[in-house]
LUMVOMI-223796 format. One record per atom (N, C-alpha, C): x, y, z; residue in three letters. Coordinates in steps of 0.02 Angstrom, whole numbers, padded with zeros to 5 digits, always signed. Example, Ala and Ser with C-alpha at 12.3 -4.5 7.8 and 13.67 -1.06 7.14 Angstrom:
2
+00660-00284+00390Ala +00615-00225+00390Ala +00660-00165+00390Ala +00642-00112+00354Ser +00684-00053+00357Ser +00645+00002+00394Ser 
END
This chain:
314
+01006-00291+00787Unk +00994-00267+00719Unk +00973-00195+00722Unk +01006-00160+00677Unk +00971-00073+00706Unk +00944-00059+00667Unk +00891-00017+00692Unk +00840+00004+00642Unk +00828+00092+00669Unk +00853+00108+00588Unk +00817+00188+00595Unk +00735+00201+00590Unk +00723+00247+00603Unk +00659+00250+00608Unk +00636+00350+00608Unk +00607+00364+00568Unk +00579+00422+00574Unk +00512+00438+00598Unk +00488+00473+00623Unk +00407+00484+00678Unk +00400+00549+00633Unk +00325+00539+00601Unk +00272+00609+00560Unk +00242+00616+00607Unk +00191+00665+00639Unk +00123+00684+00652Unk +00107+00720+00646Unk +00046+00710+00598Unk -00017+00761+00573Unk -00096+00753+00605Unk -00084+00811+00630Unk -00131+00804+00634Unk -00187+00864+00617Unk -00248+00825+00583Unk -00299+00906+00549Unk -00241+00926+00515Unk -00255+00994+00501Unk -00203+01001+00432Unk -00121+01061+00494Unk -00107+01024+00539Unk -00062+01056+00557Unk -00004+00996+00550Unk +00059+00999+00522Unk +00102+00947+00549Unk +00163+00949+00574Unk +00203+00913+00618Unk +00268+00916+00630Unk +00309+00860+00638Unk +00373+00894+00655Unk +00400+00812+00648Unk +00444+00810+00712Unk +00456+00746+00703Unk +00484+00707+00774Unk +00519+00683+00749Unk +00602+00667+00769Unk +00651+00635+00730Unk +00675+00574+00788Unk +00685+00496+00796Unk +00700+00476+00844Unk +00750+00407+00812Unk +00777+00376+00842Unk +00818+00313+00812Unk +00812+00284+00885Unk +00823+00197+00869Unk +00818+00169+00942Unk +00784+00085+00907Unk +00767+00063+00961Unk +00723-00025+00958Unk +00671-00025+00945Unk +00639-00062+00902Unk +00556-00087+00905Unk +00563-00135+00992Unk +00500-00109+01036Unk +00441-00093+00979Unk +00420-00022+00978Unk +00365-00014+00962Unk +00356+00072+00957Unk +00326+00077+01013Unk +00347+00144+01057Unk +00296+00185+01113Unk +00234+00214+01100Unk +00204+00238+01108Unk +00143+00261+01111Unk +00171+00345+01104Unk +00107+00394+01076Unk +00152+00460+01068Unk +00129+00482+01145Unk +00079+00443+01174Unk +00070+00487+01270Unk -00014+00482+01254Unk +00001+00401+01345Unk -00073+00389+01341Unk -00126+00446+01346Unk -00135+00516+01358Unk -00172+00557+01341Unk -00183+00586+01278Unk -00146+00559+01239Unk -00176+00583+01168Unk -00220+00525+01148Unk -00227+00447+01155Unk -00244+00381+01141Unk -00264+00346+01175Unk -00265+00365+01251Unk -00308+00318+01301Unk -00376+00318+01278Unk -00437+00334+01237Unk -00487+00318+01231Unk -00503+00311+01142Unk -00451+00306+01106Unk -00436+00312+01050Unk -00440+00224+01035Unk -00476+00209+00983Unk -00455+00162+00928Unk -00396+00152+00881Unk -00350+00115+00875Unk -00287+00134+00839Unk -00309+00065+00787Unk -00285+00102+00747Unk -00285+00068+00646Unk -00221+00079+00634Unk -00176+00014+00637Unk -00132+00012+00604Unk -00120-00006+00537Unk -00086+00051+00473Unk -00062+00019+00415Unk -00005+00009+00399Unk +00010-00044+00391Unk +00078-00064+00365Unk +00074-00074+00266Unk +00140-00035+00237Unk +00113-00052+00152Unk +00205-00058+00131Unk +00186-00064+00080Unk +00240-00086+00051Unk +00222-00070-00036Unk +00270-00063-00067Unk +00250-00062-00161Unk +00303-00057-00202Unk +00329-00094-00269Unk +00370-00107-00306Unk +00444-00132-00280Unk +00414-00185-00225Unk +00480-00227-00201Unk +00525-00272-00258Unk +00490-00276-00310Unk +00523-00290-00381Unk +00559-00350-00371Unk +00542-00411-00322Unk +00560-00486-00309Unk +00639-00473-00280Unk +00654-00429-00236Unk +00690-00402-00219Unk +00694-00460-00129Unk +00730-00514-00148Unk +00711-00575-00096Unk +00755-00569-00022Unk +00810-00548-00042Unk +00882-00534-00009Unk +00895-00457+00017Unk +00931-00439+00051Unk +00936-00370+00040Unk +01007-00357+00004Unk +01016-00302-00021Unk +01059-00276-00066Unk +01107-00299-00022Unk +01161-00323-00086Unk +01236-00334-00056Unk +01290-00280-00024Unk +01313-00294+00033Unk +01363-00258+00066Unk +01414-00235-00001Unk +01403-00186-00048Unk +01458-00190-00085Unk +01497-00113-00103Unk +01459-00068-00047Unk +01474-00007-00072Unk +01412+00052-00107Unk +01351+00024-00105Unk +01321+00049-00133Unk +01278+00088-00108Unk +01227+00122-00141Unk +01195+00164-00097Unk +01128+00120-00032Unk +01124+00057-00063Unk +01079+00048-00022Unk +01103-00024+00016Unk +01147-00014+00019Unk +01182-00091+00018Unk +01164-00092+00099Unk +01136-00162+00100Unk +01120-00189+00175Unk +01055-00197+00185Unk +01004-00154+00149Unk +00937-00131+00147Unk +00895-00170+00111Unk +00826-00184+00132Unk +00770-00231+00093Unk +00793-00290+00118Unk +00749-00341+00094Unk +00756-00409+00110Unk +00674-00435+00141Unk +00657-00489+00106Unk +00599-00525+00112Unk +00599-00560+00200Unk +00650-00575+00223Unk +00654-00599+00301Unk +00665-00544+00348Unk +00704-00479+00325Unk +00703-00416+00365Unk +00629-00382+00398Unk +00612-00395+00303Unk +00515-00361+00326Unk +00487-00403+00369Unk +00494-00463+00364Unk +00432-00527+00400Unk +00458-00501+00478Unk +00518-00512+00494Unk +00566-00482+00569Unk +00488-00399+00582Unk +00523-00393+00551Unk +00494-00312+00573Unk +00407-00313+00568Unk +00391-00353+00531Unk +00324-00342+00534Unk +00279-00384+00605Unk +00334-00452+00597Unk +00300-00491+00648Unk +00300-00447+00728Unk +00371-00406+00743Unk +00361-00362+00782Unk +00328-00308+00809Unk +00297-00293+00733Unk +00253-00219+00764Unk +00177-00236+00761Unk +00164-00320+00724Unk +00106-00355+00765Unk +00110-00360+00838Unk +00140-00395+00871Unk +00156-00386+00937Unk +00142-00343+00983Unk +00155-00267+00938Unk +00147-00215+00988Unk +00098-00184+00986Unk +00056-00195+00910Unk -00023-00156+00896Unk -00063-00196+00889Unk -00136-00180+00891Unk -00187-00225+00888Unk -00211-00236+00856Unk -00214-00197+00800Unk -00260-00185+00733Unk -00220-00157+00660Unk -00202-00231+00644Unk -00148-00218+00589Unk -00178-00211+00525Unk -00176-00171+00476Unk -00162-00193+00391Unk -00109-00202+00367Unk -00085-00253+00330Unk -00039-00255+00287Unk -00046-00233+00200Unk -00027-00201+00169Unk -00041-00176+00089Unk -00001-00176+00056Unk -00002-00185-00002Unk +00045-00187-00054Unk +00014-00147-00114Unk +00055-00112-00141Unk +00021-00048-00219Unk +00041-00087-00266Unk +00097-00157-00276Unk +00103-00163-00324Unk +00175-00169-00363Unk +00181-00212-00436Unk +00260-00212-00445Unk +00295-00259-00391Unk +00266-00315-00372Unk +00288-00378-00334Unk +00350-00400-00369Unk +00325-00426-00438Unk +00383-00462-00466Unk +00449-00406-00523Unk +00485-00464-00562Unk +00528-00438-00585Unk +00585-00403-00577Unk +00642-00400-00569Unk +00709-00366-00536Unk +00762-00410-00517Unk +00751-00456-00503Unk +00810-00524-00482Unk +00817-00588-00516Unk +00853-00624-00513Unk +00850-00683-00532Unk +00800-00733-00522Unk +00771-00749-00455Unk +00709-00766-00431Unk +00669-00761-00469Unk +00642-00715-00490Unk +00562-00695-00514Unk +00598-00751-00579Unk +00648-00713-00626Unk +00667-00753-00683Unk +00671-00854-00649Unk +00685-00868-00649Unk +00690-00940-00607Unk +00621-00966-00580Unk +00597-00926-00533Unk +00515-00942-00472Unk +00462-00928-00530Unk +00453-00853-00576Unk +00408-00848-00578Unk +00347-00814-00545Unk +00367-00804-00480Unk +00341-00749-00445Unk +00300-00796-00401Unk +00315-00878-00389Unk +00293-00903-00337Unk +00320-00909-00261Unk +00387-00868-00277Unk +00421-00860-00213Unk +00386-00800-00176Unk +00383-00744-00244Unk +00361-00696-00203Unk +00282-00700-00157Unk +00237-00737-00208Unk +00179-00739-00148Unk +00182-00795-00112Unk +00214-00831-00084Unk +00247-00863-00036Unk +00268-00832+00041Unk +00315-00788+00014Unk +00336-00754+00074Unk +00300-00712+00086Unk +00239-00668+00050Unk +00196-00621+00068Unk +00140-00650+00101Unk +00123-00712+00076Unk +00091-00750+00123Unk +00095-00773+00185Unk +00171-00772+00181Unk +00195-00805+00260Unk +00200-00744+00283Unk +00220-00667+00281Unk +00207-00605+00311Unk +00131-00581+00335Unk +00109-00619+00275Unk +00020-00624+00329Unk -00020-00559+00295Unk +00003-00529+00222Unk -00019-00462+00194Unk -00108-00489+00192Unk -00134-00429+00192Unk -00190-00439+00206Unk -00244-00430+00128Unk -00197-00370+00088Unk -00231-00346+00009Unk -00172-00339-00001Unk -00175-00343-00093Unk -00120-00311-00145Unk -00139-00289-00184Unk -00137-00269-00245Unk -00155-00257-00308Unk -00097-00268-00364Unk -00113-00250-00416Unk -00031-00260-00481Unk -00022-00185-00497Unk +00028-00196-00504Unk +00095-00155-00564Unk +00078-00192-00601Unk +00119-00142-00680Unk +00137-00168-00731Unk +00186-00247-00726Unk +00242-00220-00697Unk +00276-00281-00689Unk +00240-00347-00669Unk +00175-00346-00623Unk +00160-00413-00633Unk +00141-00453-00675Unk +00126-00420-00740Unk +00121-00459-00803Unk +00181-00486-00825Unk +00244-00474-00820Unk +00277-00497-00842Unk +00280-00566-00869Unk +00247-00605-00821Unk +00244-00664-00853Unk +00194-00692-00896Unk +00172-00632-00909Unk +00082-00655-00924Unk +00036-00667-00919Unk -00018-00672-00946Unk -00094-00666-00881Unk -00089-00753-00867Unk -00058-00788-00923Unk -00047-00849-00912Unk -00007-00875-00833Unk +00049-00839-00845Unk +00090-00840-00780Unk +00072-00818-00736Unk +00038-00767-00730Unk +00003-00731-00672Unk -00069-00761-00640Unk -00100-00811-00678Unk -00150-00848-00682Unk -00110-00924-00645Unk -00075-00937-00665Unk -00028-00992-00627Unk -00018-00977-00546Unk +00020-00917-00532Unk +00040-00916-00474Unk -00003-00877-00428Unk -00053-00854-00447Unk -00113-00816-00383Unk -00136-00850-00362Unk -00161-00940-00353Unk -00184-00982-00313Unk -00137-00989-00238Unk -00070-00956-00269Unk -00004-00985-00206Unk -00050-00913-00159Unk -00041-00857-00168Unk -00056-00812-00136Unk -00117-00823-00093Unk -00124-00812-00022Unk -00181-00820+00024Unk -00196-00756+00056Unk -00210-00697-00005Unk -00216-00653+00020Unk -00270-00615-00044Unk -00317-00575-00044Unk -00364-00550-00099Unk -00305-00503-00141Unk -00313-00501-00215Unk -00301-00459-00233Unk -00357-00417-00260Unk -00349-00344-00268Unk -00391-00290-00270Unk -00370-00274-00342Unk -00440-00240-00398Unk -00428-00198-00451Unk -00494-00189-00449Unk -00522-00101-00465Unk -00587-00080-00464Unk -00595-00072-00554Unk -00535-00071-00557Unk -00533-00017-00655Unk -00485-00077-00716Unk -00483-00142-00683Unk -00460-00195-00741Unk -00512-00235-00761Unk -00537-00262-00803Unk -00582-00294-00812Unk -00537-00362-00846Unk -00555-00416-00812Unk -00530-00487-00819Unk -00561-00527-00855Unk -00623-00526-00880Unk -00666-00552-00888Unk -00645-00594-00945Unk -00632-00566-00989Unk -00625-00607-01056Unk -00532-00633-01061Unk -00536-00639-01001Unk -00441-00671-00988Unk -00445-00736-00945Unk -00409-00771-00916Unk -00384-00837-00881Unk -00407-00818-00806Unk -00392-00737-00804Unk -00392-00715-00717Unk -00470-00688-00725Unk -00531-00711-00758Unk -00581-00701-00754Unk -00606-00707-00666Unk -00645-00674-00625Unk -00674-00696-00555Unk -00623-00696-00510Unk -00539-00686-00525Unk -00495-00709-00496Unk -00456-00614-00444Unk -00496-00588-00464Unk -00517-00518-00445Unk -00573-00484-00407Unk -00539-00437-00350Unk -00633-00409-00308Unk -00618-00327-00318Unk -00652-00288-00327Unk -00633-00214-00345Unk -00628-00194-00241Unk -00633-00217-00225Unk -00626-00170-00140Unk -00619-00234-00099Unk -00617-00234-00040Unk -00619-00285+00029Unk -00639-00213+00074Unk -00680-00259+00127Unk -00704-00230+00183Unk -00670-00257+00260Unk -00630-00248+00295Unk -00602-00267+00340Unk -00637-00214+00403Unk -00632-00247+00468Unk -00655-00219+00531Unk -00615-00225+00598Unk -00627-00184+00638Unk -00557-00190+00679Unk -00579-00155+00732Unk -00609-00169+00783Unk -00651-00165+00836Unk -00693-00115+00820Unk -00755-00122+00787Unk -00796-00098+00745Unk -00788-00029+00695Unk -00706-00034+00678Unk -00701+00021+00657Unk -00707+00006+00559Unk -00748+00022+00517Unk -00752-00013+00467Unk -00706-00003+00394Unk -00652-00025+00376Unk -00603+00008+00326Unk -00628-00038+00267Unk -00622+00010+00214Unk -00630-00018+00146Unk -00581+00005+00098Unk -00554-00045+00067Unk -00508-00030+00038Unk -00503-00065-00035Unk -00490-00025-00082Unk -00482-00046-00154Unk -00426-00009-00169Unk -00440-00038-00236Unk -00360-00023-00295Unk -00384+00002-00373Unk -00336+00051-00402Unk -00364+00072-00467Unk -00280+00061-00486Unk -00276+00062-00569Unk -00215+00022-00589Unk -00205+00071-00640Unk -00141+00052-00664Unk -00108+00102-00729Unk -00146+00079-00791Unk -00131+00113-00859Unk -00150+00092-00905Unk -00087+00052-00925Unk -00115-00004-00968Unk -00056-00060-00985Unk -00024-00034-01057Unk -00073-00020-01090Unk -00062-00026-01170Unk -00004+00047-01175Unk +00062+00011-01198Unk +00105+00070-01221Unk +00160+00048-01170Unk +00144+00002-01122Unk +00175+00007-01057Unk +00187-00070-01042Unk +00171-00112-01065Unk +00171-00181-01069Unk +00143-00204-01144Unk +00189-00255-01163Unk +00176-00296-01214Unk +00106-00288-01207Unk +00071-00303-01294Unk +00017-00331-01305Unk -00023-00396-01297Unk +00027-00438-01298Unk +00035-00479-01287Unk +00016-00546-01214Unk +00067-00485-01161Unk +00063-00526-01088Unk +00010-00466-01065Unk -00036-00431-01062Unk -00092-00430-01044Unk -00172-00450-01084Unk -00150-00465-01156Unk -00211-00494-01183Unk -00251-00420-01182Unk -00315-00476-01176Unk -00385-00471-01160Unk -00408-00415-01109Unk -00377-00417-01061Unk -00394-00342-01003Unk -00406-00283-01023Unk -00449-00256-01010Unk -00473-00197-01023Unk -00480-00154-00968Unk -00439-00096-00983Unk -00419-00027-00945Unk -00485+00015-00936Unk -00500+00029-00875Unk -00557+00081-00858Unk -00523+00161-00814Unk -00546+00210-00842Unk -00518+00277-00823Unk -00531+00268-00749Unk -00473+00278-00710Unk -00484+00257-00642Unk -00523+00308-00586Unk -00525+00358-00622Unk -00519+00430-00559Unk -00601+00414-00568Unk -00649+00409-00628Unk -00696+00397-00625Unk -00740+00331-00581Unk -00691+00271-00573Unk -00692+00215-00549Unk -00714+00239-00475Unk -00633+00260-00446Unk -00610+00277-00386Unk -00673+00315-00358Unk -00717+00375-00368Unk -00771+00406-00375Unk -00800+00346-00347Unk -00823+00306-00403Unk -00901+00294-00387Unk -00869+00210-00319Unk -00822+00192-00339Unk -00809+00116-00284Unk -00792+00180-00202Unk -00749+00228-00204Unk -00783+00257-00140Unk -00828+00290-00117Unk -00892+00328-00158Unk -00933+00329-00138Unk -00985+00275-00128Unk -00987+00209-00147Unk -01014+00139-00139Unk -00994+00128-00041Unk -00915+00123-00044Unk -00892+00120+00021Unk -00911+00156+00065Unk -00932+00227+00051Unk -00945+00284+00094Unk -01011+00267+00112Unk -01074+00271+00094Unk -01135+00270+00076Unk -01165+00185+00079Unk -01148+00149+00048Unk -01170+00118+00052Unk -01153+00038+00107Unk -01077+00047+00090Unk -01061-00014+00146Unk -01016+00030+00228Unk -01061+00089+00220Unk -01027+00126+00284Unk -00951+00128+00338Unk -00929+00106+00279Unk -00850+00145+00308Unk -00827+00180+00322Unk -00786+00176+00384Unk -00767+00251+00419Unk -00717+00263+00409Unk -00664+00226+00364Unk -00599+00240+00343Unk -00602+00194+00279Unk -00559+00243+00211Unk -00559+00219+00140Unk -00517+00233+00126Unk -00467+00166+00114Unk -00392+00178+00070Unk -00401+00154+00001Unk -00374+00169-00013Unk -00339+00158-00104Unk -00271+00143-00105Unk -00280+00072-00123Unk -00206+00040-00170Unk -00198+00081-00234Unk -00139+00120-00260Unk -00149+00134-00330Unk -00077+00125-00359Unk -00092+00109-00431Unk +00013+00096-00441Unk +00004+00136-00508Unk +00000+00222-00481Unk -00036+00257-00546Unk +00023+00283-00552Unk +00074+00297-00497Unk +00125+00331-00486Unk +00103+00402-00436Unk +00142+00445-00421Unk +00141+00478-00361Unk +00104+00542-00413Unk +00153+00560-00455Unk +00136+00632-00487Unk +00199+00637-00545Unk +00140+00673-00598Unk +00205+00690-00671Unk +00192+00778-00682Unk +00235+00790-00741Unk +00245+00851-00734Unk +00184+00873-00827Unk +00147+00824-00833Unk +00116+00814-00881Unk +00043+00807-00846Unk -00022+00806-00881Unk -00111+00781-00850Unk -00108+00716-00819Unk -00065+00679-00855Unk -00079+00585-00857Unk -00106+00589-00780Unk -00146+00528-00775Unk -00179+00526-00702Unk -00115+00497-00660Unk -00120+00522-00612Unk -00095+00524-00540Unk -00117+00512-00480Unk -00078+00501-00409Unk -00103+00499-00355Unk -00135+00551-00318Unk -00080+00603-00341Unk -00109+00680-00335Unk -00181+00686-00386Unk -00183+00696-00446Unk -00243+00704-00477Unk -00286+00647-00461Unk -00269+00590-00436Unk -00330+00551-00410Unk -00370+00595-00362Unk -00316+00588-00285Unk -00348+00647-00237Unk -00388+00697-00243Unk -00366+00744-00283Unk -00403+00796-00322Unk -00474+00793-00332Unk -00465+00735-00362Unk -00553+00741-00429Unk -00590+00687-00367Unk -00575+00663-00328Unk -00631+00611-00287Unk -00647+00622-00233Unk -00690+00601-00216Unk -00735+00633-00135Unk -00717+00542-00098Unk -00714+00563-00034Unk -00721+00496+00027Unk -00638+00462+00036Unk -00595+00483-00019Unk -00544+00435+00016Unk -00488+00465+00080Unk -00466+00431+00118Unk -00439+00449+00151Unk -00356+00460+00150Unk -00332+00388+00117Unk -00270+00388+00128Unk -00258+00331+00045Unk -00220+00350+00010Unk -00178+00316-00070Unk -00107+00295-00055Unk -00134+00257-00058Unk -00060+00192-00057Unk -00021+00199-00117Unk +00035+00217-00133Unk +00044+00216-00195Unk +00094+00176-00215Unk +00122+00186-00284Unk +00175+00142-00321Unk +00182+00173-00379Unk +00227+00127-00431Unk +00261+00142-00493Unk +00315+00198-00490Unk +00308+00233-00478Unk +00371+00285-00494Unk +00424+00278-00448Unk +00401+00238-00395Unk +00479+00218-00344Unk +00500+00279-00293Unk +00471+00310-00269Unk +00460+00387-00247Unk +00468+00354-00173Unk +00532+00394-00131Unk +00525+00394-00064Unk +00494+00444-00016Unk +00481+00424+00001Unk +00424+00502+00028Unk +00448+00500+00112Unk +00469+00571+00147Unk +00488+00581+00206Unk +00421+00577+00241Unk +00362+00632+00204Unk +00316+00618+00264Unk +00273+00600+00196Unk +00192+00609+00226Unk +00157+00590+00147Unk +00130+00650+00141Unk +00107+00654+00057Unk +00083+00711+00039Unk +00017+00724+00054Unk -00018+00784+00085Unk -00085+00821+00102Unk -00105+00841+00022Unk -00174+00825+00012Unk -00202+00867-00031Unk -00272+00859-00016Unk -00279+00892-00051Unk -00390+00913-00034Unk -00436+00875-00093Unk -00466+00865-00079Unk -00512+00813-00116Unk -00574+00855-00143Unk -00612+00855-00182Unk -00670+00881-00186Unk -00705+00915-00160Unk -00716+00903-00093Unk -00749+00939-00041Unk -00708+00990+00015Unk -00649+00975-00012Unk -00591+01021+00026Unk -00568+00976+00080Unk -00600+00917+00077Unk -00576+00864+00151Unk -00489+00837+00125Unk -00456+00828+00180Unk -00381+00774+00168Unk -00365+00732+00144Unk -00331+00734+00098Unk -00315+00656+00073Unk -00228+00634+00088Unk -00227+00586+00108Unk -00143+00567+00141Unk -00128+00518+00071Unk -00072+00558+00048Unk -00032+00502-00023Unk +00031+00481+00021Unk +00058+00413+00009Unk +00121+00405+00027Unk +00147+00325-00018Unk +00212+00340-00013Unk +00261+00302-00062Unk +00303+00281-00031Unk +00341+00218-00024Unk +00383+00212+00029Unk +00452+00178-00060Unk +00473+00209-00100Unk +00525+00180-00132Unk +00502+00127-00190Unk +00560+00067-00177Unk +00551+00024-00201Unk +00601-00013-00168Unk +00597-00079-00193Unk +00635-00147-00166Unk +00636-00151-00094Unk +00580-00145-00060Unk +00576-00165-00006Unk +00623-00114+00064Unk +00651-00079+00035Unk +00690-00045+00082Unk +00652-00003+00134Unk +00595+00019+00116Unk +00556+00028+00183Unk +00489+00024+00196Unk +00477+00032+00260Unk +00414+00003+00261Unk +00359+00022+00302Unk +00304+00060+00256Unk +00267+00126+00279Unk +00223+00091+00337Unk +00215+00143+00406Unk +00171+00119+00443Unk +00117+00216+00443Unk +00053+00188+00451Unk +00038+00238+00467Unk -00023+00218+00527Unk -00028+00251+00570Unk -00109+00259+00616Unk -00149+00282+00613Unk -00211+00286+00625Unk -00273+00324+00615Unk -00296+00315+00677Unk -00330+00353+00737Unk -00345+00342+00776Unk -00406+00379+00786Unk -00454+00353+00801Unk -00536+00335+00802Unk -00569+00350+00881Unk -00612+00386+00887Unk -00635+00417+00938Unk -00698+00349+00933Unk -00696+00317+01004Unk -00760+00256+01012Unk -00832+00250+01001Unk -00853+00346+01015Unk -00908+00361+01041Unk -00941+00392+00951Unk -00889+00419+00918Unk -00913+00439+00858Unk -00872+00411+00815Unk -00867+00380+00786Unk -00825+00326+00735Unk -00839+00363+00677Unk -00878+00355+00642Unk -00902+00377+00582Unk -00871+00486+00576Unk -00891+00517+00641Unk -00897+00563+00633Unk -00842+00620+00662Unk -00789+00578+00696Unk -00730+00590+00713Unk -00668+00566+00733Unk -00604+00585+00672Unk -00570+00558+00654Unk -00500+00604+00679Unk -00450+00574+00702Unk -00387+00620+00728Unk -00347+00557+00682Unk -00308+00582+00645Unk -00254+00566+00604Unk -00197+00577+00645Unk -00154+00501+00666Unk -00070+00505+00664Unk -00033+00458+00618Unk -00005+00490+00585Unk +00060+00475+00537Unk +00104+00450+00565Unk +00121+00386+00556Unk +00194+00363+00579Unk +00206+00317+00505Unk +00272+00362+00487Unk +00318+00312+00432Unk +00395+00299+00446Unk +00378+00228+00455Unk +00439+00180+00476Unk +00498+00183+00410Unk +00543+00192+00426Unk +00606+00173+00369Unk +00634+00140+00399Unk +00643+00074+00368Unk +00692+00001+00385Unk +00740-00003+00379Unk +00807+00036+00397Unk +00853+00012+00365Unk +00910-00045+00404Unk +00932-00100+00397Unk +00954-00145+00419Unk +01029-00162+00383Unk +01075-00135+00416Unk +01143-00156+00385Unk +01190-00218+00410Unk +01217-00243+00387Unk +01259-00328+00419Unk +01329-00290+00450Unk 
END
């Protein structure tokens, strides 16, 4: 099965690139950059849009690409080869195929379950079916979902929500939450009810400085399905970055944005923030590393970028 594959590394604010094609599993970039290094693997994914199959051989631009058994292939492999996996999702699970219309969106957390994702959060599209429907099928899912800025409370998915998870990975401590779009204008009135929208950049603020400060994390991602960036104020991944102190790396979604490497921007304090987007419908599938010095965890951090593109043709 061949798989392309592109190699980023950034590191501090210098970057370059490495272009390579070939087999999983992945090499190492040279045990002297990582022999005493902690490696954090993320694997993410966002607006696979119940996208179960991969696109039909028919001529098209993506034909051969995505597929719910391609990813599980590829993911179960690059468990194998690393030690310290995340799996993530930004969001926009359902809707796009026949499936979702038919399942309902119990296929989809089915197979995300059996991929072993670790957090998700929603898109718009996961309402589609309604908080009713969406209240139906999150028991199938065996995985947390994340929202810091929806409030459930007075809906079906009351408690059925955590604004962050704390995961650890040979004492290296990651916290990770999600901030969400606004619904109203953007989804029926209807299939979200009751939920109430909180300005996220303000959210994002205070749930990573909670993470920073208080539950001492040495690495802070953000799920967000705000979209990447508009040519208008509306909040963004970029204007998230911008206005918040502590995060490290934004998972993103909604706008369907393929991103070659991910975007650098400065945060509040002038520190890095890594945005990245891997598309939609499953066609690829972002890995990135962080690699962690043993002796100072908290206080020194060497960033490597690796984003995987999947592509798998019959």
């Amino acid at each position: 099965m061949p798989i392309t594959r592109r190699k980023f590394l950034l590191t501090s604010s210098t970057a370059f690139a490495l272009a390579a094609a070939g087999q999983f599993p992945l090499e190492a970039f040279g045990d002297e950059q990582t022999e005493n290094l902690i490696k954090i693997t993320v694997l993410h994914t966002n607006d696979w849009h119940s996208r179960i199959e991969p696109f039909p051989m028919d001529g098209s631009k993506y034909q051969g690409t995505g597929g719910a058994a391609h990813r599980a292939a590829l993911i179960k492999q690059i468990r194998l080869e690393e030690k310290n996996v995340l799996l993530l999702d930004a969001g926009d699970i359902f809707q796009g195929t026949p499936y979702f219309n038919y399942y309902h969106g119990e296929l989809e957390f089915k197979l995300m379950s059996y991929m072993g994702y670790d957090a998700a959060t929603l898109g718009n599209h996961d309402f589609d079916a309604g908080i009713s429907g969406l209240a139906k099928q999150l028991p199938i899912a065996k995985f947390p979902f994340l929202t810091a800025n929806y409030d459930f409370s007075q809906t079906a998915l009351a408690n059925a929500f955590q604004p962050y998870k704390i995961f650890v990975k040979e004492g290296v401590k990651i916290g990770v939450f999600a901030v969400n779009i606004e619904l109203q204008g953007l989804v029926p009135d209807a299939l979200y009810g009751k939920t109430l929208y909180q300005e996220p950049v303000a959210i994002a603020n205070s749930t990573a400085t909670h993470l920073k400060h208080k539950e001492k994390c040495d690495l802070i991602i953000c799920l967000s399905h705000l979209g990447y960036k508009y040519d208008d104020t509306k909040v963004s991944d970029v204007v998230l970055a911008k206005n918040t102190r502590y995060i490290n790396l934004i998972i993103g979604g909604h706008t369907h944005t393929f991103m070659d490497t991910p975007d650098v921007q400065k945060d509040l304090d002038g520190k890095e923030v890594w945005i990245n987007q891997v598309g939609w419908a499953g066609i690829n599938l972002g890995k990135i590393d962080f690699y962690f010095t043993k002796n100072k965890i908290k206080n020194k951090l060497n960033y490597q970028t690796v984003i995987v593109e999947k592509k798998t043709r019959g």
